[in-house]
N, C-alpha and C positions, 0 to 999 in steps of 0.2 A: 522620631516617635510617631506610628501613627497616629490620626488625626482622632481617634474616636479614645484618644489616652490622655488628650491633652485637657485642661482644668478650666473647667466650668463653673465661671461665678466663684463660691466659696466650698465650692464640693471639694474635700481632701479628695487628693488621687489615688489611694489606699479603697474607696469608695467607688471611683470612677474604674477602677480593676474589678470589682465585682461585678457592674452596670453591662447589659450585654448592648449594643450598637444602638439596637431601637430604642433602647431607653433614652440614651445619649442625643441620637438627633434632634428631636425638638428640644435639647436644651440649646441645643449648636444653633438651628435654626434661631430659636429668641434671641441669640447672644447677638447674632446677624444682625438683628432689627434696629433700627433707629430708636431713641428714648425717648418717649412720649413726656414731652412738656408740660408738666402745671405749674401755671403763675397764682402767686400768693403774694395778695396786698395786704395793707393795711387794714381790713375787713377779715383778716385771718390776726388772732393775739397771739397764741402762743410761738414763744422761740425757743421752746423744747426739743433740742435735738434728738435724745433719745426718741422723742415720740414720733417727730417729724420723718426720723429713717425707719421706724416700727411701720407709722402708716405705708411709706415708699414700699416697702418691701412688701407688705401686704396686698397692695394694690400691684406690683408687680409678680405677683403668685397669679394673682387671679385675672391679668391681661397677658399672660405668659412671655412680656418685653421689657426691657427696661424701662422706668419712670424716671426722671428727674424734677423735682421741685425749684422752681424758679419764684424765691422772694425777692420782692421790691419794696423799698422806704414809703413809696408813692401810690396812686393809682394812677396817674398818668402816665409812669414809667411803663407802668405792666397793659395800658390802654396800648400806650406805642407799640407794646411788643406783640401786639393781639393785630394789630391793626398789619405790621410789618411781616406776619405770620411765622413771628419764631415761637410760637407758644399755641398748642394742642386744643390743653384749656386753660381755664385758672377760675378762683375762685375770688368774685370783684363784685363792688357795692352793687346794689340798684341802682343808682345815679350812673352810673358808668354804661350798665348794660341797657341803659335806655340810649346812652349815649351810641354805642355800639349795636344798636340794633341790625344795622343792614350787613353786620361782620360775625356777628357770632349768631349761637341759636342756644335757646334755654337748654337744660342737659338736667341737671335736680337741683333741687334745695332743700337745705337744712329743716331738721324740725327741730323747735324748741319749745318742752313742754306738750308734745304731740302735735305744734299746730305751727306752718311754715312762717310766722312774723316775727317783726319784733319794732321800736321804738327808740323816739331819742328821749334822753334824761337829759332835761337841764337843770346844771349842779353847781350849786356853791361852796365855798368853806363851810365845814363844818361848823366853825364857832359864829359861821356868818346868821343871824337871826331876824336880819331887819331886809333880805329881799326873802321872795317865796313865787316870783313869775319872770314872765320874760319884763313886762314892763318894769320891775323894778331894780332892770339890772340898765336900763337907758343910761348914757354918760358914763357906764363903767369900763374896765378894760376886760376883752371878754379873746377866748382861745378858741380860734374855728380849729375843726380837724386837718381837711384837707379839700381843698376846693372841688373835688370832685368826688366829696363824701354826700350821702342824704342826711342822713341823721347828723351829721356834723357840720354841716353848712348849708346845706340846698333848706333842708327842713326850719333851721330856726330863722334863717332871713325871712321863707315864707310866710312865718308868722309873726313876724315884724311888718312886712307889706300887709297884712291882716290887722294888726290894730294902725293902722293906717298910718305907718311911720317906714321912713327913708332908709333902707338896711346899710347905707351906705356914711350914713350920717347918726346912725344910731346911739351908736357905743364911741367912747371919747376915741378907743385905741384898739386893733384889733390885731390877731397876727394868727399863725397856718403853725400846729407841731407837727406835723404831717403825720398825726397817727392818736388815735382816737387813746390811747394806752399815754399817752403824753399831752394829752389834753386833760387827762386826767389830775395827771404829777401837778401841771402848770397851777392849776386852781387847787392841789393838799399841799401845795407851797405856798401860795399866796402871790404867785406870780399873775394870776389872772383870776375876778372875780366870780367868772363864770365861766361853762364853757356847755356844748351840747355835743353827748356822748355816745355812741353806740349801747343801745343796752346789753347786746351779749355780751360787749368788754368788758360794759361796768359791772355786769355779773359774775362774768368770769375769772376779771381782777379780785372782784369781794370774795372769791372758793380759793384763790390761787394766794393774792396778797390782797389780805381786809386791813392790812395794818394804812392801806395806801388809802384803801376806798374810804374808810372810817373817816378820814381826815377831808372827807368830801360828804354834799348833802343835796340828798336828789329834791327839788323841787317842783319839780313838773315833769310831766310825760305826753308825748305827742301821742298822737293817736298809732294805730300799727299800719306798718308799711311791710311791704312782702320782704322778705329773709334774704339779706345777697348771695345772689346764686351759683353756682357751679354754669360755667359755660362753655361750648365747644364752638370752637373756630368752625365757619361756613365750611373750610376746606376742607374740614376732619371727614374722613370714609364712615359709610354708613356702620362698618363689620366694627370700625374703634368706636365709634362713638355708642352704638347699643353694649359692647361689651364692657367701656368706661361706666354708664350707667345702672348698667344691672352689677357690677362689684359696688357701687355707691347705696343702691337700691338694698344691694343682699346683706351690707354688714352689720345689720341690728337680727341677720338670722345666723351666725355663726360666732363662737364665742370669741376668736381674735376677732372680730369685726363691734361685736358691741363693745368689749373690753376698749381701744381706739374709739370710740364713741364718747365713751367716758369722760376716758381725758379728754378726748375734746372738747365738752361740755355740750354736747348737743345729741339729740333722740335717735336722730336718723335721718334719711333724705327721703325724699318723694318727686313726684312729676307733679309738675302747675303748668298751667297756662300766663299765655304775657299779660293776660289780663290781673295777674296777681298786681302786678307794677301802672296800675292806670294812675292811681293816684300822684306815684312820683311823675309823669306822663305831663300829668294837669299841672303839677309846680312849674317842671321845666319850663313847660308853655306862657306859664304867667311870667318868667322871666326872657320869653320871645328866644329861648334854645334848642327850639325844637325842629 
């Protein structure tokens, strides 16, 4: 069969007999190409397949190559694979990309509510009535996210070291659900009195499942920290990485791009500066990680 009859992606061949050569080449070409990597941690909630291969596919129209999506349990998992450069970009805490400063480069970030931040909630049981801050949760058993979360760990030890207590020594009993979405569970079970959460999660869990959130009770809020961002490997060419961009940039102007928005729970993306992330910057340092 020649070469310009043979099937492309999910193009019926019924389709590809109509298509005259030059239509066909660049598809032959992209098929040629390597798949561009995005890593997706624990800073990314949903496990919605249908959306997750909606987005891929989208984002593969408008870079005209394959995409692969690479989830990990962790963020250390997906730091390794950044570090190790099997991954393009991915989409990882602030704590991390401060971590990874001399490895990747900012690429966009989410808006939420028009504006790129967001905070950590610390949340107890619902029927819990008698804490309402972080000091009233001292000597209790409390659920970090993930060690190399902000809002889930970096952020409320900070402010422990801030009322002038030992993060170390603080809470009777502490432990890692490695995901800010099960830091949630820990504490509407009563498995952990406290925990501090991602607020897109806890947002996003209250539109998705409020039967989970209900059964938890935000009592505090930090102040805002920049939005974990979308990042590109040093290694990435300059032709992918504007063109990964400007599809991330353009999908609140075409109606499959906002429609994935949606679901996603988030506005859209924009360009920042590292200076969005000083603050997480200043924690690190008070913990001599910098």
């Amino acid at each position: 069969m020649p070469a310009y009859l043979l099937p492309v992606g999910n193009l019926p061949r019924r389709r590809l007999l109509a298509l005259p050569l030059a239509a066909l080449l660049p598809r032959l070409a992209a098929a040629t190409l390597p798949p561009v990597r995005v890593g997706l941690t624990p800073a990314f909630v949903h496990d919605d397949h249908a959306l997750m291969d909606a987005w891929r596919r989208y984002l593969e129209g408008k870079l005209g190559r394959p995409v692969e999506f690479v989830q990990r349990d962790s963020y250390r998992e997906t730091m390794d694979l950044l570090r190790l450069e099997k991954l393009d970009f991915a989409w990882i805490c602030d704590y991390p990309y401060v971590y990874l400063r001399n490895v990747v480069r900012l690429l966009a970030v989410p808006l939420k509510q028009g504006r790129p931040y967001y905070r950590s909630y610390l949340i107890v049981g619902a029927d819990d009535t008698v804490r309402h801050n972080m000091r009233d949760l001292k000597g209790t058993v409390f659920a970090y996210a993930d060690p190399y979360s902000n809002t889930g760990y970096l952020a409320p030890r900070y402010e422990i070291r801030q009322l002038g207590e030992d993060p170390g020594r603080f809470f009777r009993k502490t432990f890692f659900t490695w995901s800010h979405r099960k830091a949630v569970e820990a504490v509407a079970t009563g498995f952990a009195q406290g925990a501090a959460v991602d607020s897109f999660v806890w947002d996003t869990l209250s539109r998705t499942q409020p039967t989970l959130t209900r059964r938890t009770r935000i009592v505090s809020q930090s102040k805002e920290f920049g939005f974990p961002p979308m990042v590109a490997h040093n290694k990435v060419n300059t032709e992918l990485f504007q063109s990964m961009q400007a599809a991330l940039l353009g999908m609140q102007k075409d109606e499959t791009g906002a429609m994935l928005l949606r679901q996603l729970n988030i506005d859209g993306f924009t360009r920042v500066e590292p200076t969005l992330y000083a603050d997480v910057v200043r924690m690190v340092k008070a913990f001599g990680e910098y």
